[in-house]
C-alpha positions, -999 to 999 in steps of 0.1 A, spaced: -171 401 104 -164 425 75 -133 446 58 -132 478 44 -111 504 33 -106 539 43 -83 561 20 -73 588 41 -50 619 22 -12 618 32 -11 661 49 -10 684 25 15 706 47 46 674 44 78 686 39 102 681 10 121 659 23 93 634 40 76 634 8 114 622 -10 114 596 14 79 585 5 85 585 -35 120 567 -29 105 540 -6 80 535 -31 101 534 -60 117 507 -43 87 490 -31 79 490 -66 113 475 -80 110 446 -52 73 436 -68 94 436 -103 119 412 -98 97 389 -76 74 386 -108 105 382 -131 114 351 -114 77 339 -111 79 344 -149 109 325 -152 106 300 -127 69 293 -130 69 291 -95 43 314 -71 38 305 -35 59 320 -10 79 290 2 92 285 -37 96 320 -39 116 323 -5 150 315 -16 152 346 -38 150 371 -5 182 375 3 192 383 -39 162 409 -44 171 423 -8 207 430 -22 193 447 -48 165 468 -37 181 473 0 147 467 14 144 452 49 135 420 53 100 428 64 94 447 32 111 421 13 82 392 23 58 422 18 65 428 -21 67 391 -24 32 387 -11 19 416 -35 39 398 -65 19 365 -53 -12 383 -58 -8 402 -88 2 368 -108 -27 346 -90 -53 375 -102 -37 374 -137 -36 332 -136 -77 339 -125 -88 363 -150 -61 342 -179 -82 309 -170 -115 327 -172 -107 343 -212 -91 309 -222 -130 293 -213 -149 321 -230 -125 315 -257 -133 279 -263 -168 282 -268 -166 317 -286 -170 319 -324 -169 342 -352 -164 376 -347 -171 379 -304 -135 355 -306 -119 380 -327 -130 404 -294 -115 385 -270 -81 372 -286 -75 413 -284 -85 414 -250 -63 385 -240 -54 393 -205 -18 403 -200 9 398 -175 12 419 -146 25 453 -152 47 470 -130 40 509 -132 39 525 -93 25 492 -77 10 503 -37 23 470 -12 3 462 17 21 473 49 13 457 80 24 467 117 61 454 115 72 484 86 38 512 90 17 516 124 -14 548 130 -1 565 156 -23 594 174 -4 619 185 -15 654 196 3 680 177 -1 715 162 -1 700 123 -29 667 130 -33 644 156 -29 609 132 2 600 121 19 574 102 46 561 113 68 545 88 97 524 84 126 539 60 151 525 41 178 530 68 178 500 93 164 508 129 149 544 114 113 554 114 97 584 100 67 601 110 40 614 78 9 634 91 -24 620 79 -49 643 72 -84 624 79 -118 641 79 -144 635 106 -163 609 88 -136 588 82 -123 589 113 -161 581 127 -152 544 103 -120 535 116 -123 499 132 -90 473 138 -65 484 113 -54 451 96 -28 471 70 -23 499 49 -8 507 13 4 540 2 -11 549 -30 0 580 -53 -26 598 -72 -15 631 -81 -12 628 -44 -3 602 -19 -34 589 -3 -30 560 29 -58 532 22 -60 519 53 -84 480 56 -99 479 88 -120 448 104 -155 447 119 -175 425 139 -211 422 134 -234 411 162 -251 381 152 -287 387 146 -318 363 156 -344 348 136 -380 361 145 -400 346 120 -394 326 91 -418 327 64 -425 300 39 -443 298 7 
């Protein structure tokens, strides 16, 4: 079994007020990953039953549903453990550097998550593929908004090739670069192959 991803360009043709709805979502997707890592920072605490408690206040503030809510917390969690990772890994190059390569690294000290446009990982509960046959495209994305109960619909615009790789869709994250782009992870199974030969020196 294997992932990948597949970053398939949000339809050039989306209207106005689709793609307002995508940069506010995002924005606020963005604010909820904020705050979580504020309180990591403050509480020194990162896992998500420590971090639990603080839902409901960063829900208040954001307006995010509750499924979007655990999602930010989950991409806060994995922001600061990737940060603890690469911290612990310049702190031991650090103790055995000297001379001028420690002068290198003491400016390349790794810093603290920053929070510019951060993408979430959406899972089925707030962003689902949908293939529907209609004059624009045939794949669509259908998203959760920030009003409770509403969904929106944003047209995908996959080539051939990618849709030839398309496997189990595990999640998605919405990524803006100059344009939006969905990077969809997808899961594989491999068939297990058997051993002819073994050679031996």
């Amino acid at each position: 079994m294997y992932k990948k991803t597949i970053k398939i360009p949000i339809h050039y043709n989306l209207t106005k007020s689709k793609l307002s709805k995508l940069d506010k979502l995002t924005a606020r997707l963005t604010y909820g990953v904020q705050l979580f890592l504020e309180i990591i920072k403050k509480e020194e605490v990162y896992t998500r039953t420590t971090l639990t408690p603080f839902e409901k206040e960063i829900a208040q503030k954001t307006r995010l549903s509750s499924a979007y809510i655990q999602q930010c917390k989950d991409k806060a969690i994995w922001m600061y453990k990737s940060y603890k990772k690469l911290h612990k890994k310049w702190e031991t190059k650090c103790k055995y550097a000297k001379g001028k390569y420690l002068q290198k690294l003491i400016k390349r000290k790794p810093s603290f998550p920053k929070t510019n446009k951060i993408p979430v990982r959406l899972d089925y509960r707030t962003a689902q593929i949908k293939q529907i046959k209609k004059n624009l495209t045939n794949f669509w994305l259908n998203l959760s908004t920030l009003k409770k109960g509403k969904r929106t619909l944003i047209p995908l615009n996959p080539s051939d090739y990618y849709l030839s790789q398309l496997g189990k869709i595990i999640d998605c994250e919405l990524v803006k670069k100059d344009k939006y782009y969905l990077h969809i992870t997808c899961e594989y199974h491999t068939s297990k192959q058997m051993v002819k030969n073994i050679r031996s020196i």
